[in-house]
Structure formats: structure tokens, C-alpha cells
ROKE-824521 format. One line per field, with one value per residue: x, y, z of N, C-alpha, C, O in turn. Coordinates in nm, 4 decimals. Example, Ala and Ser with C-alpha at 12.3 -4.5 7.8 and 13.67 -1.06 7.14 Angstrom:
nx: (1.3190, 1.2850)
ny: (-0.5690, -0.2250)
nz: (0.7800, 0.7080)
cax: (1.2300, 1.3670)
cay: (-0.4500, -0.1060)
caz: (0.7800, 0.7140)
cx: (1.3200, 1.2900)
cy: (-0.3300, 0.0030)
cz: (0.7800, 0.7870)
ox: (1.4236, 1.3409)
oy: (-0.3319, 0.1138)
oz: (0.8465, 0.8039)
//
This chain:
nx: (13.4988, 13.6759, 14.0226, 14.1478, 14.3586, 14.5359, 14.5425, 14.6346, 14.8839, 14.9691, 14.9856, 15.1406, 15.3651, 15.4407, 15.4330, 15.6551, 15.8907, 15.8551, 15.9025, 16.1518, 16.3142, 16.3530, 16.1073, 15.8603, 15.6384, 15.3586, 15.3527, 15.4391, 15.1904, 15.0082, 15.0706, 15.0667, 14.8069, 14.7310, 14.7368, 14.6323, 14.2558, 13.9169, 13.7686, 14.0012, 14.1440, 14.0340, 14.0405, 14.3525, 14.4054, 14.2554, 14.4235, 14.6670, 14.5798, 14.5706, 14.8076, 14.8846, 14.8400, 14.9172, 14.9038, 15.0505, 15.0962, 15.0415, 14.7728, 14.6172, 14.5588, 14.4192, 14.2155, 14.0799, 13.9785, 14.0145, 14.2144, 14.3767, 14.3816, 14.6431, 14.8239, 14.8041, 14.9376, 15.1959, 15.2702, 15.2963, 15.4845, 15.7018, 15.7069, 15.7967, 16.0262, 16.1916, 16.2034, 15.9998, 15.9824, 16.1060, 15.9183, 15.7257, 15.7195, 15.8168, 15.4751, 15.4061, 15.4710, 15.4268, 15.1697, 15.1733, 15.2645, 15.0708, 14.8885, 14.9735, 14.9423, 14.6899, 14.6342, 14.7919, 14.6502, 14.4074, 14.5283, 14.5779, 14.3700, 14.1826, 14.2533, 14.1912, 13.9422, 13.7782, 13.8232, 13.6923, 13.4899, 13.4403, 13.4678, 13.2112, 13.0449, 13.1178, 13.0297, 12.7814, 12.6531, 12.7281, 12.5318, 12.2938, 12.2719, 12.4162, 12.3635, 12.0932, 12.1060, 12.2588, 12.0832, 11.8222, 11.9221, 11.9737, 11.6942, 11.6138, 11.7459, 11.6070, 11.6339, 11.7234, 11.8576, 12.0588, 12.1040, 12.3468, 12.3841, 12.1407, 12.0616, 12.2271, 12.0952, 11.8040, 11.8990, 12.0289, 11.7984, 11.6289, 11.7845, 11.8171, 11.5279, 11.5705, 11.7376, 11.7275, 11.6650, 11.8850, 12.0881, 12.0312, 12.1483, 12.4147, 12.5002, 12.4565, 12.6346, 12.8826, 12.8948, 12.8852, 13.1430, 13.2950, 13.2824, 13.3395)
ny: (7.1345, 7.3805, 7.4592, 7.5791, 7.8453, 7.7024, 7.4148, 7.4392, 7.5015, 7.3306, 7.0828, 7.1586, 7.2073, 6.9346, 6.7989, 6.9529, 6.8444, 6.5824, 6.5555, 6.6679, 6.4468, 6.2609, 6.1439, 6.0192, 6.2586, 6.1484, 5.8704, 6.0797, 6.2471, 6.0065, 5.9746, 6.2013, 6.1961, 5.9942, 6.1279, 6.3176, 6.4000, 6.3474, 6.6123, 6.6956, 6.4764, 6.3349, 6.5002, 6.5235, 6.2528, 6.2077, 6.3754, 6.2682, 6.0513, 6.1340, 6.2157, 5.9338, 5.8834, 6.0302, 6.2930, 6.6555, 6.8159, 7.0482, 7.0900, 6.8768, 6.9789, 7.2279, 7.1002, 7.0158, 7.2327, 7.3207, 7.4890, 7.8471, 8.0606, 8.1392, 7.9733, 7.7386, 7.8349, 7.8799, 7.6357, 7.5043, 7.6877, 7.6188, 7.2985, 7.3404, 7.4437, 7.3227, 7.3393, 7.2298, 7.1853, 7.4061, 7.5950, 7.4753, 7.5295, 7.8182, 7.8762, 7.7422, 7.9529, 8.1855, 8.1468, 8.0799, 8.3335, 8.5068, 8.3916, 8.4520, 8.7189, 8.7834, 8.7173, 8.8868, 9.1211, 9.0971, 9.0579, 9.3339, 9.4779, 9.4129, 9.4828, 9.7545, 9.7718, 9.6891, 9.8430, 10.0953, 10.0104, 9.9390, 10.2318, 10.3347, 10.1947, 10.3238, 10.5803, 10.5633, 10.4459, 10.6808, 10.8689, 10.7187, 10.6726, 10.8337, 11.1468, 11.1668, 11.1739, 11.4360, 11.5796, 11.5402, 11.6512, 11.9321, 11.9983, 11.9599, 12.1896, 12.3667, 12.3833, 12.4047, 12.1159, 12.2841, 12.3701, 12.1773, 12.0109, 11.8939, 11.8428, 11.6155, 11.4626, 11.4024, 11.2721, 11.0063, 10.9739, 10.8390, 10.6299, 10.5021, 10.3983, 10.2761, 10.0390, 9.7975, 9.6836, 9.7561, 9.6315, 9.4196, 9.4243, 9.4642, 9.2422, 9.0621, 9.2049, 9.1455, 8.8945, 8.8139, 8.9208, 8.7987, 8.5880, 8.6155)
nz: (10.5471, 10.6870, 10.7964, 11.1061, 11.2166, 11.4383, 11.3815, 11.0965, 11.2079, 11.3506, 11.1656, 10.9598, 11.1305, 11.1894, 10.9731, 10.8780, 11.0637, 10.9947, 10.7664, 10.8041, 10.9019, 10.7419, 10.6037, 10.3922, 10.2178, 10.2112, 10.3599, 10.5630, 10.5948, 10.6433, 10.9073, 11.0456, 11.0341, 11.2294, 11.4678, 11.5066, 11.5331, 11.4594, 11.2530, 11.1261, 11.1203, 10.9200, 10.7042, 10.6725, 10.6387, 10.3708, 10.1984, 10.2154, 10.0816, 9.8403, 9.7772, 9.7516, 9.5036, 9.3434, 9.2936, 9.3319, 9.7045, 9.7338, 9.5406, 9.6191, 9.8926, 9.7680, 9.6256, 9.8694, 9.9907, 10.2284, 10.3430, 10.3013, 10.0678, 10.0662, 10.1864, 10.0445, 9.8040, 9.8880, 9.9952, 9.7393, 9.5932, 9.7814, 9.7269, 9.4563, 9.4329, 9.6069, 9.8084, 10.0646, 10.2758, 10.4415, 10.3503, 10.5016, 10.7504, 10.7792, 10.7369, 10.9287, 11.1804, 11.0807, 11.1063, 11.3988, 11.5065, 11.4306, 11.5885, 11.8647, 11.8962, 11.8256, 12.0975, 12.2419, 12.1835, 12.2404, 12.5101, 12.5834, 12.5626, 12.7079, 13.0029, 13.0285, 12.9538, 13.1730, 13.3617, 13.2290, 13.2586, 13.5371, 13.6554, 13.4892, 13.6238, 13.9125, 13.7819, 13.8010, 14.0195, 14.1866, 14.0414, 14.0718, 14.3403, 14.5533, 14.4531, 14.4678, 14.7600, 14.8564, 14.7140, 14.8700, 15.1610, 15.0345, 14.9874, 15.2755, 15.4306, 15.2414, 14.9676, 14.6029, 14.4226, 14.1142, 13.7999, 13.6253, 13.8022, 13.8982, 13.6046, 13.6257, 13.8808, 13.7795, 13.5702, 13.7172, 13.8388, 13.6207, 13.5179, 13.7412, 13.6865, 13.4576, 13.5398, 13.5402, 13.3197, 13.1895, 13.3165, 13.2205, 12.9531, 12.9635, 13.0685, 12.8331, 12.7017, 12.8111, 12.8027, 12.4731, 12.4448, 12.5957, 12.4545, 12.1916)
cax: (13.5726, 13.7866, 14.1318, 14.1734, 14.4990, 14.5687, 14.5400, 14.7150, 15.0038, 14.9775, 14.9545, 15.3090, 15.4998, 15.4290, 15.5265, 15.8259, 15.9339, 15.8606, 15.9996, 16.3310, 16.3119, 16.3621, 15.9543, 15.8362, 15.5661, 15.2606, 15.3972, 15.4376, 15.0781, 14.9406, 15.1935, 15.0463, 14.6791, 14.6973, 14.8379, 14.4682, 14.1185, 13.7909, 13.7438, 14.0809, 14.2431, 13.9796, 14.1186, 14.4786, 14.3835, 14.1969, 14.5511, 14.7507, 14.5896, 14.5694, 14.9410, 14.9376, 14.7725, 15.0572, 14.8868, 15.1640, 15.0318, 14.9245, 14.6941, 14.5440, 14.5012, 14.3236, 14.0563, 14.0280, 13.9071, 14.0000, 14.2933, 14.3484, 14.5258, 14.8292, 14.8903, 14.8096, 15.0680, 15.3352, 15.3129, 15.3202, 15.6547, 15.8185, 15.7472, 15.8604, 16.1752, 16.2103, 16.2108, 15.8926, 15.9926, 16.1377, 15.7990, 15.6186, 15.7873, 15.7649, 15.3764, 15.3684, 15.5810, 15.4003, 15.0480, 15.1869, 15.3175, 14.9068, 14.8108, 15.0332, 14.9648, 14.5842, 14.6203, 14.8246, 14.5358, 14.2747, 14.5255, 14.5961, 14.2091, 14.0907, 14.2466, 14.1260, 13.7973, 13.7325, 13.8892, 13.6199, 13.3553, 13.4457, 13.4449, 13.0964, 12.9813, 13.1812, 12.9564, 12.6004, 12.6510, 12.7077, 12.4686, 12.1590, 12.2679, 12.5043, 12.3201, 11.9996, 12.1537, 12.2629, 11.9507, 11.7512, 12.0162, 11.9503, 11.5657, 11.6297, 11.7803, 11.5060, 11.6986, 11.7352, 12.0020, 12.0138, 12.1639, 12.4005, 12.3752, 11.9606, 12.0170, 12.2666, 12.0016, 11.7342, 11.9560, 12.0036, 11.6479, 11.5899, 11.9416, 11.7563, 11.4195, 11.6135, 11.8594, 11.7238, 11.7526, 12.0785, 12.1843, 12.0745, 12.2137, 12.5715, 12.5098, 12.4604, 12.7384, 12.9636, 12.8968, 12.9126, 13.2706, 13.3584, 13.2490, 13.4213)
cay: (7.1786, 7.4759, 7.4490, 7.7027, 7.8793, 7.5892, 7.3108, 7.4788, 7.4964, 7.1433, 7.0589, 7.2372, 7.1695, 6.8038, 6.7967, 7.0263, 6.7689, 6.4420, 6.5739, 6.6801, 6.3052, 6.1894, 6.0763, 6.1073, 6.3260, 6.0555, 5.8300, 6.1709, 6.2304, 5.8989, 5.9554, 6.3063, 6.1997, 5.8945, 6.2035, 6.4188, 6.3762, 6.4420, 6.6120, 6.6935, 6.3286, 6.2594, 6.5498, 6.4927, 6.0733, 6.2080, 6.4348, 6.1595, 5.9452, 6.1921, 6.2191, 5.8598, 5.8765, 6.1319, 6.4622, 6.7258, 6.8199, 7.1751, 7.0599, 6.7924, 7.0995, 7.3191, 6.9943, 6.9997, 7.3335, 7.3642, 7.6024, 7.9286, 8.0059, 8.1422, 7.8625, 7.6384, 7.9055, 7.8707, 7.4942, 7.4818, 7.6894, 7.4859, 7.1886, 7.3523, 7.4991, 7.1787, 7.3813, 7.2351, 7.1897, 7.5475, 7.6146, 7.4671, 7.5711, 7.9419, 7.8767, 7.7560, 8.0468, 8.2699, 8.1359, 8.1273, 8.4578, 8.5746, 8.3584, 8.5389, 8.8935, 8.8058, 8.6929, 9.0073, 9.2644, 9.0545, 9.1085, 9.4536, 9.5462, 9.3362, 9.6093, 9.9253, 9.7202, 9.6216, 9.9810, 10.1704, 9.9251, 10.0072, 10.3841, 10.3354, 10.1466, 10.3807, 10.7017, 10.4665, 10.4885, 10.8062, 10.8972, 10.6499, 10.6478, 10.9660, 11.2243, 11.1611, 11.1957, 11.5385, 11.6688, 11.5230, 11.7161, 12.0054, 12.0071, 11.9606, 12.3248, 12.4950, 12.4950, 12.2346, 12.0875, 12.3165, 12.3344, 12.0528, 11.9011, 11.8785, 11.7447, 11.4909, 11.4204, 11.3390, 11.1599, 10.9057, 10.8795, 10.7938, 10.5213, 10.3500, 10.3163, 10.1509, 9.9529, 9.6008, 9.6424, 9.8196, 9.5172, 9.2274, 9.4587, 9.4434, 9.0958, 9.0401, 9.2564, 9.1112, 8.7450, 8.8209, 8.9906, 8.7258, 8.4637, 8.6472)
caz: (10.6633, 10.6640, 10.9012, 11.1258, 11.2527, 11.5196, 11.3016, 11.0090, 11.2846, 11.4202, 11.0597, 10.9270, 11.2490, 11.1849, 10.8111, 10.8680, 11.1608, 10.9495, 10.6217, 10.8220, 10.9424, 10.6232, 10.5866, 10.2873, 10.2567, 10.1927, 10.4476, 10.6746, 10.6335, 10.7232, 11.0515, 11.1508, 11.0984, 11.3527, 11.6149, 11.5109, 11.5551, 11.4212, 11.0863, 11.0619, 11.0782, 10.7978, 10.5803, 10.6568, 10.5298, 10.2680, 10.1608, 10.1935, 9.9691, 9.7095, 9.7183, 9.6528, 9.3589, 9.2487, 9.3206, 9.4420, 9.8238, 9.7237, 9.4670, 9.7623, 9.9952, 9.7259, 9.6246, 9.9948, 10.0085, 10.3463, 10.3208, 10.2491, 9.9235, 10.0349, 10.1876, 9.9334, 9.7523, 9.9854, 9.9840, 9.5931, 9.5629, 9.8292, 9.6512, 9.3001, 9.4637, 9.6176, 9.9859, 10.1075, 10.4513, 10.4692, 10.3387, 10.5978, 10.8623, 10.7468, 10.7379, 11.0709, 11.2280, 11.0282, 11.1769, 11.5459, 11.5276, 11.3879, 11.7295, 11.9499, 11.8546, 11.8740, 12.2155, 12.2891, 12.1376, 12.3711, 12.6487, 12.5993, 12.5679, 12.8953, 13.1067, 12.9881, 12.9292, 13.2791, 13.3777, 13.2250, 13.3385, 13.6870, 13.6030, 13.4527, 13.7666, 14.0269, 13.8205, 13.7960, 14.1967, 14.2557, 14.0007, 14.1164, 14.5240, 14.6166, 14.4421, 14.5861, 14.9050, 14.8700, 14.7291, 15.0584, 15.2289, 15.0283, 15.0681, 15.4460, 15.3969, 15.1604, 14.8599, 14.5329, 14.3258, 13.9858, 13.6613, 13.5883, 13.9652, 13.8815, 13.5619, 13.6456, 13.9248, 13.6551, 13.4852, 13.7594, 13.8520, 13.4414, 13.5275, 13.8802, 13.6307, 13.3427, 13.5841, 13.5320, 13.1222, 13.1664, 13.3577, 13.1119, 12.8533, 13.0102, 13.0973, 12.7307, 12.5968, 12.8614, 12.7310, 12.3794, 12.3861, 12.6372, 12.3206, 12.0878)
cx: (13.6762, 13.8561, 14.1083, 14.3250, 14.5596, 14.5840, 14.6145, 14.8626, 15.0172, 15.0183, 15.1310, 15.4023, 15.5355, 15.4823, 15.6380, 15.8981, 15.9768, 15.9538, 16.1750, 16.3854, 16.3501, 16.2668, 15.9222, 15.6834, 15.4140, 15.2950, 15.3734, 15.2920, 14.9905, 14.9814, 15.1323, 14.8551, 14.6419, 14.7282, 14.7112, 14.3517, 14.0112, 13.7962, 13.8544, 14.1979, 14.1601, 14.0455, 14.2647, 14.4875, 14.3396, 14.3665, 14.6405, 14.7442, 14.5623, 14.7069, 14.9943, 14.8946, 14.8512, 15.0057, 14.9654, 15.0797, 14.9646, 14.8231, 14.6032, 14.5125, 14.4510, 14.2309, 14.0500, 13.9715, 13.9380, 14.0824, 14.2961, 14.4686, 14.6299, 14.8987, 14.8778, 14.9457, 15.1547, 15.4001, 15.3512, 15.4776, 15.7632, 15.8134, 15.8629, 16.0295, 16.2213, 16.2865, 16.0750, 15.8928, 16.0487, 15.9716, 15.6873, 15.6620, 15.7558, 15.5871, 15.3268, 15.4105, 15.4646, 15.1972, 15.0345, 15.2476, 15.1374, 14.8038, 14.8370, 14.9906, 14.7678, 14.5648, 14.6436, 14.7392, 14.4541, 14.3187, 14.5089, 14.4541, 14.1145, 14.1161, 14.1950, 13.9404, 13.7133, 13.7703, 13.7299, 13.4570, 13.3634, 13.3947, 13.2940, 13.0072, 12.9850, 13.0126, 12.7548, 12.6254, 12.6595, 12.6048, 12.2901, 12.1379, 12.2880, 12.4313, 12.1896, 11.9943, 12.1632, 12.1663, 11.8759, 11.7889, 11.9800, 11.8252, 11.5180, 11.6574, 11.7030, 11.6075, 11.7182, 11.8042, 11.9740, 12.1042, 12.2164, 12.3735, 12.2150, 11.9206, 12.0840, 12.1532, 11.8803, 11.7707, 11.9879, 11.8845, 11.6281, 11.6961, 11.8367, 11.6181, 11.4273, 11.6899, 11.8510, 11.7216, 11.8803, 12.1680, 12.1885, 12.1120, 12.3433, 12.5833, 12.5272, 12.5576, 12.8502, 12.9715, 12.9292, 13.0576, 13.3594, 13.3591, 13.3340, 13.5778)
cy: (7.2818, 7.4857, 7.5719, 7.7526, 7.7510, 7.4903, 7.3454, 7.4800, 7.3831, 7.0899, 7.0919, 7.1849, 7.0028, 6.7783, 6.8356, 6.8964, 6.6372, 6.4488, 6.6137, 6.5554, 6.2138, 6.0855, 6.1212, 6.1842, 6.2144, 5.9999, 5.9262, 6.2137, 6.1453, 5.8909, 6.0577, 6.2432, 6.1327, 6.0063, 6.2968, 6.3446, 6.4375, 6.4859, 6.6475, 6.6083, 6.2602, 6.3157, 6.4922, 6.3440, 6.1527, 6.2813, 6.3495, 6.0951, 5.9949, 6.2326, 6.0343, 5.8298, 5.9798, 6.2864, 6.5140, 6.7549, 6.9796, 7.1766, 6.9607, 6.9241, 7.1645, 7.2215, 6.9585, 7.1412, 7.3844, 7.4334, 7.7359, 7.9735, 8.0907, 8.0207, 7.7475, 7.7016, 7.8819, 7.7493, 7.4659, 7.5401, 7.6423, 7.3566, 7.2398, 7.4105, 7.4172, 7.2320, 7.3985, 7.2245, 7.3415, 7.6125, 7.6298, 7.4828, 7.7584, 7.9392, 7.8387, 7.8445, 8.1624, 8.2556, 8.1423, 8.2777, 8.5408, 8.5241, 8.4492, 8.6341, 8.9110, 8.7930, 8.8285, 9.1274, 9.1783, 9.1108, 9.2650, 9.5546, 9.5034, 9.4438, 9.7225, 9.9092, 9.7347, 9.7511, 10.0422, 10.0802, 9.9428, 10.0890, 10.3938, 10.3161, 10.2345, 10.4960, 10.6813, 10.4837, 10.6306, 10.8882, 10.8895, 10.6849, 10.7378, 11.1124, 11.2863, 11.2589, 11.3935, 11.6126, 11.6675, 11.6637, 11.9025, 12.0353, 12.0625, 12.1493, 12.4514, 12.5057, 12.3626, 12.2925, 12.1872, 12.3252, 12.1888, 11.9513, 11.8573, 11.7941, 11.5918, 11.3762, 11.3673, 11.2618, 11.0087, 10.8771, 10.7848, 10.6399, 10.4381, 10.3199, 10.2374, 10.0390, 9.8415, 9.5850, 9.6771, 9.7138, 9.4201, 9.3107, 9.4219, 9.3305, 9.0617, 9.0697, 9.2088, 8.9889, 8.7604, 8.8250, 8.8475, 8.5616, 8.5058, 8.6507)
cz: (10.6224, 10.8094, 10.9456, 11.2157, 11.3124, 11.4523, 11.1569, 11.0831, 11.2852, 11.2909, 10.9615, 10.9804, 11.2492, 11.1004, 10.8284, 10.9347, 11.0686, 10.8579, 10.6855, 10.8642, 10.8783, 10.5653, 10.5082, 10.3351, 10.2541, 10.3314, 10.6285, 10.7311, 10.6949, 10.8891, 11.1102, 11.1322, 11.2127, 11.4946, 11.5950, 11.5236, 11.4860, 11.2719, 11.0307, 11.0029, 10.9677, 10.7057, 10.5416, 10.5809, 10.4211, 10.1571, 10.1270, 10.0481, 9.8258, 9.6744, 9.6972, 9.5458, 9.2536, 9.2385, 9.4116, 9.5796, 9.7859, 9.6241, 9.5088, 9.8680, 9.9193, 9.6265, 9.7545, 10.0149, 10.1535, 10.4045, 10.3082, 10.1407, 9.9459, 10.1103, 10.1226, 9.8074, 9.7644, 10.0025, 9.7882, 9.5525, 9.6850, 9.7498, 9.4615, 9.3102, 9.5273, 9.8054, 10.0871, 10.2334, 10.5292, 10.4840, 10.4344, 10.7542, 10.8979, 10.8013, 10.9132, 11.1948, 11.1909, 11.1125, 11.3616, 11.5715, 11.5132, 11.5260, 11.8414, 11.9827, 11.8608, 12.0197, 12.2782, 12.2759, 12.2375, 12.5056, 12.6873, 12.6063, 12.6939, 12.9721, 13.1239, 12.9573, 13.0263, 13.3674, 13.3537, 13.2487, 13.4441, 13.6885, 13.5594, 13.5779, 13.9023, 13.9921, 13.8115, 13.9811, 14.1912, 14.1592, 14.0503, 14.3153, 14.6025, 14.5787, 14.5159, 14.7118, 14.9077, 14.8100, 14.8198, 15.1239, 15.1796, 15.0466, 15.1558, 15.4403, 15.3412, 15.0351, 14.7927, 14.4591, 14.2350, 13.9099, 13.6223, 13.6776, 13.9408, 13.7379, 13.5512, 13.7552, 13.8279, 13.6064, 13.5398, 13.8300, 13.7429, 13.4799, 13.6131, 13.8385, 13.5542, 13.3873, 13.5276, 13.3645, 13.1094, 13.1991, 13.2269, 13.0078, 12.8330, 13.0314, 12.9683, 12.6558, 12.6309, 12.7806, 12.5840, 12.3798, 12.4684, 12.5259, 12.2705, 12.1049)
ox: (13.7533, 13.7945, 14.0643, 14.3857, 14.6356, 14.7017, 14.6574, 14.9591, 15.0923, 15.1234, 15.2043, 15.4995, 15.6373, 15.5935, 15.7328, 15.9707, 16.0913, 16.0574, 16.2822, 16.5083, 16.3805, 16.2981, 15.9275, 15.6287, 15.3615, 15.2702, 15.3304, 15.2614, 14.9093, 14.9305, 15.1225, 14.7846, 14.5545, 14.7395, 14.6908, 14.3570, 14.0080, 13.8241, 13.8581, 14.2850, 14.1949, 14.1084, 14.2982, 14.5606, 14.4411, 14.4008, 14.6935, 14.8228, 14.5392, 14.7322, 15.1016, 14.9288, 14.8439, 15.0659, 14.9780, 14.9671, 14.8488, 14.7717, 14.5022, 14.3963, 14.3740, 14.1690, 14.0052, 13.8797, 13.8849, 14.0565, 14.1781, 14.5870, 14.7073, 15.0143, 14.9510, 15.0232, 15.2268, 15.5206, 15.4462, 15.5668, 15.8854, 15.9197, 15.9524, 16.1182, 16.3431, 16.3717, 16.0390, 15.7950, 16.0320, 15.9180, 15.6031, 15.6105, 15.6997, 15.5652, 15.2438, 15.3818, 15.4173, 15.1300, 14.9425, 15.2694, 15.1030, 14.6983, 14.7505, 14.9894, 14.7139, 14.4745, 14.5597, 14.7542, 14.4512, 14.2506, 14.4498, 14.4440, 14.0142, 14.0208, 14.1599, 13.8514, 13.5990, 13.7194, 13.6505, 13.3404, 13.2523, 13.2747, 13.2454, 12.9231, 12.8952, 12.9210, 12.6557, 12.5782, 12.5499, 12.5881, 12.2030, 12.0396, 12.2214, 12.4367, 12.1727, 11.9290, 12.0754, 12.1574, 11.8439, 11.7144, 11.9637, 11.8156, 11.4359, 11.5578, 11.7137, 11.6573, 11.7284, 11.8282, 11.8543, 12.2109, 12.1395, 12.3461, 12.1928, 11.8242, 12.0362, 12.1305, 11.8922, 11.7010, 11.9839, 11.8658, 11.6122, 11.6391, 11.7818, 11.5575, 11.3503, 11.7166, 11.9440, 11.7690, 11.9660, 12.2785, 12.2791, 12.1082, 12.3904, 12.6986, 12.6403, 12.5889, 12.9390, 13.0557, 13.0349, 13.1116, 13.4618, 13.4280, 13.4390, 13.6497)
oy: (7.2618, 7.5091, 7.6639, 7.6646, 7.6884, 7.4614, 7.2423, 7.4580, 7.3308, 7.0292, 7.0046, 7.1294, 6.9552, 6.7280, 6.7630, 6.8360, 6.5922, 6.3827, 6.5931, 6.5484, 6.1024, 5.9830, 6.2437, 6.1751, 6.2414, 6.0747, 5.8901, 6.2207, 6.1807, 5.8156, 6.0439, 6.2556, 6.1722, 5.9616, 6.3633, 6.2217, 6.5568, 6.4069, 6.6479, 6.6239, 6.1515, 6.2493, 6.4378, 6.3224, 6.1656, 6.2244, 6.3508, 6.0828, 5.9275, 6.2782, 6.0011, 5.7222, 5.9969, 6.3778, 6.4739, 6.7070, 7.0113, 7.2882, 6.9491, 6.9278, 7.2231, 7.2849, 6.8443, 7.1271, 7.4888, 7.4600, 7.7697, 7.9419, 8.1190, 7.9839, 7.6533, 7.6298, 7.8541, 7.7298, 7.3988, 7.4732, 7.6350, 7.3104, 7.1870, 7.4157, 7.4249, 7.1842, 7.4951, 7.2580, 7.3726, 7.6600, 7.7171, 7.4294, 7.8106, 7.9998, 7.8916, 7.8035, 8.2255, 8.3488, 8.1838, 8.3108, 8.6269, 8.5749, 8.5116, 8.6591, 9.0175, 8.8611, 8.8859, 9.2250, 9.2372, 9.1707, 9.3114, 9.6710, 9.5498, 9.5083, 9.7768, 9.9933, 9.7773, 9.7356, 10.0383, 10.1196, 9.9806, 10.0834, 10.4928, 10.3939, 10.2314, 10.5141, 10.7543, 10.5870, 10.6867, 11.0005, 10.9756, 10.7084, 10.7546, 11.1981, 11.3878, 11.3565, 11.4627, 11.7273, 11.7747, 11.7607, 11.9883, 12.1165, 12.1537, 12.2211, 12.5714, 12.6134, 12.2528, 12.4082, 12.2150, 12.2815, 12.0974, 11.8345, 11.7485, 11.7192, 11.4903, 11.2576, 11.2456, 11.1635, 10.9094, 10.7660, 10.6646, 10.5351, 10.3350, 10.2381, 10.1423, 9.9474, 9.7846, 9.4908, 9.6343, 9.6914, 9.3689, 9.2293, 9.3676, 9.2912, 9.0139, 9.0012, 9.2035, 8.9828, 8.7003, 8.7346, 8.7991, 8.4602, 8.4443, 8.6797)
oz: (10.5286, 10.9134, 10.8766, 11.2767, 11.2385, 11.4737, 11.1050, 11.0099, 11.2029, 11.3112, 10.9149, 10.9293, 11.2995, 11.1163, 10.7987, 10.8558, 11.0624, 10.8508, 10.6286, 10.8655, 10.9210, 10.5047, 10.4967, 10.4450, 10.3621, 10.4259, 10.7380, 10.8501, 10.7804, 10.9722, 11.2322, 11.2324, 11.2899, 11.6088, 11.6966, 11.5240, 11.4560, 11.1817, 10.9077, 10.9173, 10.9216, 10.6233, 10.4364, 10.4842, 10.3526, 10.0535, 10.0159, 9.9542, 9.7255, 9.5629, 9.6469, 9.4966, 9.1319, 9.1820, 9.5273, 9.5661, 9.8130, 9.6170, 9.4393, 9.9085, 9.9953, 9.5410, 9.7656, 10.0957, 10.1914, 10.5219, 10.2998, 10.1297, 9.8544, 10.0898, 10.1531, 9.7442, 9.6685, 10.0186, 9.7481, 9.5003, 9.6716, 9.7082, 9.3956, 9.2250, 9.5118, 9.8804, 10.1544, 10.3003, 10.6471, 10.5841, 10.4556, 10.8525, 10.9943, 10.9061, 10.9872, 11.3072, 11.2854, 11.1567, 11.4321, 11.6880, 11.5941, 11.5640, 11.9028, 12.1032, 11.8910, 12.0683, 12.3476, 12.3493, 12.3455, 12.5889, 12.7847, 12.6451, 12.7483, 13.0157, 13.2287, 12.9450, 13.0098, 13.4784, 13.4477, 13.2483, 13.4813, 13.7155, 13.6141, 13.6228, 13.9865, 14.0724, 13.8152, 14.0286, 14.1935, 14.2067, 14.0626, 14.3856, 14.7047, 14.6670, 14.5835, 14.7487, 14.9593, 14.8540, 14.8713, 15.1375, 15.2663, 15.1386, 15.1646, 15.4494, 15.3664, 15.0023, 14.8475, 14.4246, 14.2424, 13.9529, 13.5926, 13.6502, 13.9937, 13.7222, 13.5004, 13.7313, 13.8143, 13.5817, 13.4671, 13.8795, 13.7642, 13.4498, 13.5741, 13.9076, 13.5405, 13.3096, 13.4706, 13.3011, 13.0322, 13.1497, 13.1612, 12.9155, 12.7330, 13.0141, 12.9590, 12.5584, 12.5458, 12.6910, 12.5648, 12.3162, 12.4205, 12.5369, 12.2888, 12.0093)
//
């Protein structure tokens, strides 16, 4: 199992909390796993009981593998500077601030996203539906679209023959980004 941001938070904010509590850190662990679930209230037991066996806690988080080593770093010179709750406090600050700031790049890209997806859609209409129209119109008259107006015309005939892959394309690219 490898932690990921959220649980490296939950995980910090808990320790920092207990250890300012005056819990030791073993003790503190057995205290935050009963408050998790799933594979990470096994690690956090499994952590524990390798600090009672007298392994420091950043040497239990890197034979857990499920870290990443600066924070197995970061926990090692708090314990050796004997400011492990500074430590983990930092680490969890430092991981909600990396949540934040992703949230904020998602938000800041939804608008301009969904912006030029309009814009795409607005010139797929007047490309596939509106153009049309005014060639009829010209016809009617004796006289046809030409240069750019003739081949943008082409270009949405070629658009209202590919529509239905163009759609599950966008359907597809939509879902993906909306996964990601």
C-alpha cells in the first residue's frame, strides 16, 4: 500500500495532536488507527507495533514502504532533533497546502474548459446547420458560396458525416478528464 496525500494528512494531524497531548507516540498510534479504516488502520497497527519493538517511527514508515522519502526524512530529523511534532505538523501543512493548490488548478481550468467547449459547439452549428442555409439561399439566387465560405462549407458537410464519432469521442474525452 502506498498512502496518499489525504491519509498522509489524517495521519500527521493525528500524531501532531496526540504527541502535543502528551501520548506517546506508540500508544498515539494504536489511538489514530482505531479512528481509520481499511488498509490504512492495518499499516498504522502494523507502525505501531514496530515502535514497540524499539524501531524509531521513520524507520517503521520506510519498512512500510508506503511513504514517500521525504517524509520518511522529515519524520527522522524530528525525531533526532527531538521536534517530531513540529515535524509532523509541517508535513501535514505542507501536504494540505499540495491539496489546495491542486484543487485550485482543476478550478481554474473548468472555466476556460467548458468556455471553449461551448465555442467549439456554438462554431460545429453554424458550421453543420447555418452555413448550409445560406448556400440554399445562395443557389436560390444563381450564385455559390466560394473561397473560404465554400471551404468552410465542405468542412461542415465532412463535420455532419463524422458527428456520431466526434460525439463518442467527446463523450470519451469528457469522462476521462472528468476521472482524472
Amino acid at each position: 500500500m502506498t498512502c496518499n496525500n489525504d491519509e498522509i494528512i489524517r495521519l500527521c494531524q493525528g500524531l501532531s495532536v496526540l504527541l502535543r497531548a502528551g501520548i506517546g507516540l506508540s500508544e498515539g498510534l494504536f489511538l489514530q488507527a482505531e479512528t481509520e479504516s481499511g488498509e490504512l488502520q492495518v499499516l498504522v497497527r502494523k507502525l505501531a507495533a514496530e515502535l514497540d519493538l524499539g524501531e524509531p517511527l521513520a524507520v517503521a514508515m520506510e519498512n512500510s514502504m508506503a511513504f514517500p522519502r521525504h517524509v520518511t526524512g522529515m519524520i527522522r530529523i524530528g525525531e533526532q532533533t527531538g521536534r517530531l511534532e513540529e515535524a509532523l505538523e509541517s508535513l501535514a501543512n505542507f501536504y494540505e497546502d499540495r491539496r489546495r493548490i491542486a484543487v485550485q488548478i482543476r478550478q481554474a481550468l473548468t472555466y476556460p474548459s467548458l468556455v471553449l467547449l461551448l465555442m467549439l459547439a456554438v462554431i460545429g452549428v453554424l458550421l453543420v446547420a447555418v452555413l448550409p442555409v445560406f448556400d440554399s439561399v445562395y443557389a436560390s439566387l444563381g450564385s455559390r458560396l466560394t473561397g473560404i465560405s465554400a471551404g468552410l462549407l465542405h468542412l461542415g458537410e465532412m463535420l455532419k458525416a463524422a458527428l456520431p464519432v466526434l460525439l463518442l469521442l467527446l463523450f470519451v474525452l469528457v469522462g476521462a478528464a472528468l476521472w482524472i
